[in-house]
Every structure is written in C-alpha cells, then in structure tokens.
C-alpha positions as CSV (number, residue, x, y, z in Angstrom):
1,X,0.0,0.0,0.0
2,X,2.9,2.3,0.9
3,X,5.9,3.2,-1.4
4,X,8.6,5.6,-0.2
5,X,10.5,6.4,-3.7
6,X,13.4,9.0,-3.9
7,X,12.0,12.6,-5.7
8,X,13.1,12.7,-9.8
9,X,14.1,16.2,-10.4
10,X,12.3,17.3,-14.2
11,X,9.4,14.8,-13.1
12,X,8.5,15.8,-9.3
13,X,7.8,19.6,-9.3
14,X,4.0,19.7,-9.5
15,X,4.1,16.9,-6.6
16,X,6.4,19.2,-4.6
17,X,3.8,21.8,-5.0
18,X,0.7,20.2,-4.3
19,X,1.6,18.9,-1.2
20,X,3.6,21.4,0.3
21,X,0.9,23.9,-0.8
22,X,-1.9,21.8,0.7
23,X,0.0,21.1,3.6
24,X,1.8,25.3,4.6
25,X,-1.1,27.1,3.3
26,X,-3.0,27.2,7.1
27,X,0.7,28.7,8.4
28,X,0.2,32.5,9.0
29,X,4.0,32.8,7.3
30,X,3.7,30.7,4.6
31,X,2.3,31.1,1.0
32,X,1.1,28.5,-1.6
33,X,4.3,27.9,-4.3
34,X,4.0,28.1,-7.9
35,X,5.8,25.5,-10.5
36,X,7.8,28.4,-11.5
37,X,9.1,29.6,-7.9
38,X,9.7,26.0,-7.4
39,X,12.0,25.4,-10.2
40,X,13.7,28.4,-9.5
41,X,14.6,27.3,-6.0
42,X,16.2,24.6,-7.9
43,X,19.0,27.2,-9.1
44,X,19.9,28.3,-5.6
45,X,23.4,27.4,-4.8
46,X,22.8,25.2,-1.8
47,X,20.0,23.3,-3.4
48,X,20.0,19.4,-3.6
49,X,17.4,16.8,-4.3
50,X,19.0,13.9,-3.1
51,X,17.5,13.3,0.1
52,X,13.9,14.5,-1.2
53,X,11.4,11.2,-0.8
54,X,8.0,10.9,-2.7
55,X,5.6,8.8,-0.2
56,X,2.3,7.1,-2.3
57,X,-0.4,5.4,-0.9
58,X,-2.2,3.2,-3.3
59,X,-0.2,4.3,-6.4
60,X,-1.5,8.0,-5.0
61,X,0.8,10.9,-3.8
62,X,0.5,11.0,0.0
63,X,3.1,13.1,1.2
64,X,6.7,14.0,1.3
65,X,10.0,14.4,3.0
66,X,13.7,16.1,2.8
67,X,16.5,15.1,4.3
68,X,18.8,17.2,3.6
69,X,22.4,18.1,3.9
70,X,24.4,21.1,3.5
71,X,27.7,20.8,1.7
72,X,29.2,23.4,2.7
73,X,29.1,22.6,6.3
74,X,32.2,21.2,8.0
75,X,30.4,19.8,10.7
76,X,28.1,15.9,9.7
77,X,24.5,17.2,10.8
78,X,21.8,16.5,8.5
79,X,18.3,18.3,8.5
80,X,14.8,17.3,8.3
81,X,12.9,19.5,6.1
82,X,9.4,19.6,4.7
83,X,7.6,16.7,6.4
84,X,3.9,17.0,4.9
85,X,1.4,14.6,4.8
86,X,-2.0,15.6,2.9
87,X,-5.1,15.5,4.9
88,X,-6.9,12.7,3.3
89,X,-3.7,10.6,4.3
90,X,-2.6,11.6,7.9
91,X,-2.9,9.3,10.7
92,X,-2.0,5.9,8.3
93,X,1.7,5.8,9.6
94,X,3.1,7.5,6.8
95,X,4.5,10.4,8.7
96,X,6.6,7.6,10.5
97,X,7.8,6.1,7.8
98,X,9.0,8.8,6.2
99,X,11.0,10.1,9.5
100,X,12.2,6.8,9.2
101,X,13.5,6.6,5.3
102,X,14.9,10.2,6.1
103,X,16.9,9.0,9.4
104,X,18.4,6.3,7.2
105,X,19.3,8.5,4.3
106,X,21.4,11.0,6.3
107,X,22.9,7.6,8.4
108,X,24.0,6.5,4.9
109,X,25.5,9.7,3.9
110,X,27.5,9.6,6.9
111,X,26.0,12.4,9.3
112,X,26.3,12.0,13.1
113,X,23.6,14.3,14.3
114,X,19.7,15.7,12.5
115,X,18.2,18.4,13.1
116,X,14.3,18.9,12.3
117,X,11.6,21.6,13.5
118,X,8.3,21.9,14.1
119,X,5.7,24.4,15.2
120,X,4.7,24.2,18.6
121,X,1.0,23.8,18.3
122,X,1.7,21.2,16.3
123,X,1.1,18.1,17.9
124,X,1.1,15.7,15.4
125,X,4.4,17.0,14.4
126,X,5.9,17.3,17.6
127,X,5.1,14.0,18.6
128,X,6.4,12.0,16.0
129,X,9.6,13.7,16.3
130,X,9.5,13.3,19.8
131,X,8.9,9.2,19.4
132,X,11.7,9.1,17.1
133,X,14.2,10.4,20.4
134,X,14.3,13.8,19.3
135,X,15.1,16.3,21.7
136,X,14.3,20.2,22.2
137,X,17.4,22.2,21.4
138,X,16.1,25.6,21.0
139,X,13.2,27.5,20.3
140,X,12.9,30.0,17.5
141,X,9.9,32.3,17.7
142,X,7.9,34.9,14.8
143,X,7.3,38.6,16.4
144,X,5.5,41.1,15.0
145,X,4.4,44.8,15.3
146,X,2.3,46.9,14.6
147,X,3.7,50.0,12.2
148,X,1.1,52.7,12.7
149,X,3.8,54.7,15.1
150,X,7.8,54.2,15.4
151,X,9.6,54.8,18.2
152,X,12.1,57.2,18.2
153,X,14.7,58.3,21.5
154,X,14.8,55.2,22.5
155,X,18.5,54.5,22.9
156,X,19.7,54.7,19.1
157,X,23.2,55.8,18.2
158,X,22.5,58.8,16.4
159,X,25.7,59.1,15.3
160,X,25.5,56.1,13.0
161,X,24.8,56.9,9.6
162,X,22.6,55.2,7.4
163,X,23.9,54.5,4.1
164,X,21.3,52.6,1.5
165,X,23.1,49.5,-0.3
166,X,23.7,49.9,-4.0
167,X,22.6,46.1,-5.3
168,X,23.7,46.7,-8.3
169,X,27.3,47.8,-7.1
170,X,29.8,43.9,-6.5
171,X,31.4,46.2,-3.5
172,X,28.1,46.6,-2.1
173,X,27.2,42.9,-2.2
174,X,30.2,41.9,-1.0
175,X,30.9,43.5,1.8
176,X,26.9,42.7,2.8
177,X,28.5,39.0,2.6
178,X,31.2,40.3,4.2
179,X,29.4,41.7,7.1
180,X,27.4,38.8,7.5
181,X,29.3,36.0,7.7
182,X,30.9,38.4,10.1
183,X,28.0,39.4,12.6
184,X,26.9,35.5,12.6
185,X,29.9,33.8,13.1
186,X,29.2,32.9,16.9
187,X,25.5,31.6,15.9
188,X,24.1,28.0,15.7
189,X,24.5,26.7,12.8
190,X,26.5,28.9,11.0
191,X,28.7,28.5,8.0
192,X,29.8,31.0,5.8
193,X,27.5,32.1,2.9
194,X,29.2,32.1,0.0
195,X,28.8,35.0,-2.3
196,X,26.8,33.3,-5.2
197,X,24.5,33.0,-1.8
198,X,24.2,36.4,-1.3
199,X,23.5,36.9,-4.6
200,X,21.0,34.6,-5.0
201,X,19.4,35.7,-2.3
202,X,19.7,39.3,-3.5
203,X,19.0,38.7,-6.7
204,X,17.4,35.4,-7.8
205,X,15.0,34.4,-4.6
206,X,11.2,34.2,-6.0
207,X,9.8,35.3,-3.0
208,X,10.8,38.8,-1.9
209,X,10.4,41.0,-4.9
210,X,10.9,44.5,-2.6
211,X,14.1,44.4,-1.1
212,X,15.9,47.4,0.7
213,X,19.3,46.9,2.4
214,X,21.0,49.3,4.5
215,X,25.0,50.0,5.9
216,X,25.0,51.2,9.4
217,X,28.6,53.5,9.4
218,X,30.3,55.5,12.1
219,X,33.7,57.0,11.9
220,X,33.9,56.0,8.3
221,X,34.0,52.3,8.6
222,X,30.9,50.2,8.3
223,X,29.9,48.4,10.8
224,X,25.9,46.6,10.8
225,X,23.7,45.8,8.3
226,X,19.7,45.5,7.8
227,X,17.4,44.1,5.6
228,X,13.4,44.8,4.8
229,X,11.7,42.9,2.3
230,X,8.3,42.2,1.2
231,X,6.8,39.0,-0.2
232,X,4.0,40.2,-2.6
233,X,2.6,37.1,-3.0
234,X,2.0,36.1,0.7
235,X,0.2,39.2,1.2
236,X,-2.0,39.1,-2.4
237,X,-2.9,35.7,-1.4
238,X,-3.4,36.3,2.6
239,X,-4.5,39.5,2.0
240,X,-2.4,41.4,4.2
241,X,0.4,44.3,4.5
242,X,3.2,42.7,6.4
243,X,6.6,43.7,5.2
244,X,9.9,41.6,7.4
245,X,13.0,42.5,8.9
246,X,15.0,39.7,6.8
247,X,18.3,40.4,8.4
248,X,20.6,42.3,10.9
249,X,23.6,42.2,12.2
250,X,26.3,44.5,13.9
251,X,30.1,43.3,14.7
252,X,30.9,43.0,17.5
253,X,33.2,45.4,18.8
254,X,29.9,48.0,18.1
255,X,27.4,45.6,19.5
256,X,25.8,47.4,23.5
257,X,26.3,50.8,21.7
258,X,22.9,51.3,20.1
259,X,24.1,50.4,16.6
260,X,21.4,47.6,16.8
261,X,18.4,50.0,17.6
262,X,19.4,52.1,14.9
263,X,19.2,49.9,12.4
264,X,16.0,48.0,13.3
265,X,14.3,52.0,13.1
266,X,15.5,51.7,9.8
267,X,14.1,49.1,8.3
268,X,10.7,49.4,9.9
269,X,10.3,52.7,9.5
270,X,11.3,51.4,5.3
271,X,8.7,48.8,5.9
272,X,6.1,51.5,6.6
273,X,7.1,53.6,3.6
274,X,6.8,50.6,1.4
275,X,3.0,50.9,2.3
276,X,3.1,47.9,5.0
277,X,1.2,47.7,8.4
278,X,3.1,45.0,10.5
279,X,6.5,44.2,10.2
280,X,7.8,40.7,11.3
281,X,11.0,39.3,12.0
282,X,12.5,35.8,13.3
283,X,14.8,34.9,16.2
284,X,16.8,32.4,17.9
285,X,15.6,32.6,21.6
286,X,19.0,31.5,22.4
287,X,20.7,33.9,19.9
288,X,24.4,34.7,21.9
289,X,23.6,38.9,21.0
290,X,20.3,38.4,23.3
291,X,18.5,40.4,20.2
292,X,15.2,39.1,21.3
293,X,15.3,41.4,24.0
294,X,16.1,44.6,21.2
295,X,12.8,43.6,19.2
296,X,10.9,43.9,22.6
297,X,12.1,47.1,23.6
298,X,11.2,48.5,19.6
299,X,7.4,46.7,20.3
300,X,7.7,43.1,18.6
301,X,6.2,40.0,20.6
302,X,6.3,36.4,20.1
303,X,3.3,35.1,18.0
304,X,4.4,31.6,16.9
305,X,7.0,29.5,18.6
306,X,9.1,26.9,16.8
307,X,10.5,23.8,18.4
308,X,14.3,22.9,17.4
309,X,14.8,19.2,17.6
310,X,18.2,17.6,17.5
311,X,18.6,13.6,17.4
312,X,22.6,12.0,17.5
313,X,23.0,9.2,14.8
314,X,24.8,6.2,15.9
C-alpha cells in the first residue's frame, strides 16, 4: 500500500507543489508555491534533491519528506525538512515512515547528528519527532508589530549613519556577505555564505520582490547591516500588509552601543514607507547577541514558537 520512492528532479515539481501547498497554506508565514518559484529554488546554490522522498499510498501521492544536507558545512549534521502529509492521508503511519527513510538517508551519507523543527501547536508534528528520540534544542519564535507609530529616542546611536546598499554595485554585495558572515559567526548553525549565496538571495529568490538593504557607518568604517523585504505574494494571497525585517547584524566590537536599535528604526520605518502595516522578523531565543530582547524594547512579541529538535545518529 505504501511506497517511499526517492523525488526525480524534471518529473517531481508539481508533486512538490501540491503537497507542500496543501500542507503550509493554514501557516500565517507561509504562501502556496507556484511551478515556477519552485523550479527556481532549484537554481539556488545550496540546493540538492537527493535526500527529497516521494511517499504514495495506493499508487497516490500522499506526502513528502527532505533530508537534507548542507555541503558546505564542515560539521556531519543532517536536517529534516518539509515533512507533509495531505489531509486525506494523515494518521495511516506515513509520517513515521517517512521520519524513518529520512533518518536512514542521512545515516547512509554519513552524518552524526539531524536536526528537524516543528511548530509548537503542532502536535502531530511534535510527537512523531518526539517518538523518534528527538530532543528540544532551541526554540525559535515569529514577532510582530504593529507600524502605525515608530519609536524614536529610544537609545539609538544617532551618530550612526545610514547609508542605502547599491545592489547593483559587486562592492556593495560583497561587503553585505562580508558583514554577515561576520556578525553571525558565533550563531548556531553557521557556515559562511558564499557570495553566489548572497547573490541569490539578492538577486534570484522568487519570493521577496521588494528588497531594501542598508549599511550602518560610524567613523567612516561600516559596521551593521539590515534588511526589509516584502513578499508580494504572501500578502496578495493572505490579504495582508506585512513587510519583514529579513536580516541584521552589527560586529561585534559596536554591539551594546545602540548600533542595533538604529538599524532596526531603519528598516521598519522602510517597511512603513513601502505601504506595510506589520513588520515581522525571526529569532533564535538562544541567539548569543540576546537580540530578542532589542525587538521587545522597539514593540515586537512572540506570535508563533518553533521547536528545534536535534537527534545524534549512531
């Protein structure tokens, strides 16, 4: 009854699609994909199908998993992304077994540790994670505020000046891969992005059609970096003016100085100029700059909690 097949890139796109859309499209974050976004996230630089699995119930397409890994990582941890089952198929075990034929993927390709997520109202999720051994690492959370007023005297360094990124300027994008790698090099997780990346990112992601990036400078050098983008799309199709903070960061030697502050009045203040009514960000609650506590002074709170899961392979 049940057939766990490995995904054929030029054959599986529209499957992709209709289950992931059928299976996101109740998350307040998430927006249905077309063919065409999907193919294009096919081009990004860190993209792989290998560990993507088809599950079919009956000869019918039941759900889907991807166990991924990065290649770029020095470290042998795997991830578990984009465990959907469709409705008409949940409850049958199939969740299981595809946890199951991911697990043994990333064993096979020679990773010591997973990582997976899931929502925390999720209970179906959680628990089949949590029945697997998985164990709660972190917690990431989505904030949001309101933009109808923005702060101001609040503790930012007005002596930082803001300086708008020229994306079509290879300086520009590189020292915005520069500064990144830079500002997240203590983080979980991190690797350095490469600059096709950034570009990418910049450049080539379907989803964020408005992007406005900004250099936080004082005493000539440059020191920070912010990010506010808008996904048409998820607001078209949820009909709604949310705009995000995508990205910020500030080196170190400058962090406690109210770099941070200065750039996050930045980029919502953009976000309301771009027409937008809440802006939205994400964050690691265990993030080593303690930023969490930055969005809550400018007004953000938590609306949605996610549940980092980490599992050791033997």
């Amino acid at each position: 009854m049940l057939n766990i097949r490995p995904f054929v890139k030029g054959q599986d796109e529209e499957t992709f699609v209709r289950v992931f859309n059928a299976c996101f499209a109740d998350y307040d974050d998430i927006r249905c994909m077309t063919l065409e976004e999907m193919k294009k996230t096919q081009e990004a630089p860190s993209y792989s199908s290998e560990g993507v699995f088809i599950a079919e119930w009956n000869r019918e397409h039941a759900g889907m998993v991807d166990a991924y890994i990065d290649k770029q990582r020095d470290d042998r941890k795997g991830f578990i992304q984009s465990l959907s089952i469709l409705p008409d198929h949940r409850r049958k075990g199939i969740a299981e077994r595809l946890v199951e034929k991911a697990l043994e993927s990333l064993r096979r390709r020679g990773m010591r540790s997973v990582e997976a997520w899931a929502q925390s109202d999720r209970e179906g999720c959680t628990h089949i994670y949590e029945s697997f051994g998985f164990t709660q690492a972190r917690i990431t959370s989505m904030m949001k505020r309101n933009l109808e007023s923005i702060p101001c005297n609040i503790g930012e360094n007005m002596k930082v000046a803001m300086k708008e990124m020229r994306t079509k300027e290879d300086a520009d994008v590189e020292l915005l891969n520069r500064l990144d790698n830079e500002a997240f090099k203590e983080h979980n997780n991190f690797r350095p992005r490469t600059i096709e990346e950034t570009k990418y990112a910049l450049f080539e992601m379907p989803w964020f059609t408005r992007q406005a990036w900004f250099f936080a400078e004082l005493n000539n050098q440059t020191i920070g970096y912010t990010g506010a983008v808008v996904d048409e799309g998820l607001n078209k199709e949820k009909n709604l003016k949310w705009g995000m903070v995508a990205d910020i960061g500030v080196l170190k030697p400058y962090r406690r100085q109210g770099v941070g502050t200065r750039l996050m009045l930045q980029s919502i203040q953009t976000l309301k100029d771009m027409g937008m009514e809440e802006a939205l960000l994400y964050v690691d609650e265990m993030n080593p700059t303690k930023a969490i506590k930055l969005y809550e002074k400018l007004g953000f709170r938590v609306t949605t909690k996610n549940i980092i899961y980490q599992l050791q392979l033997n």
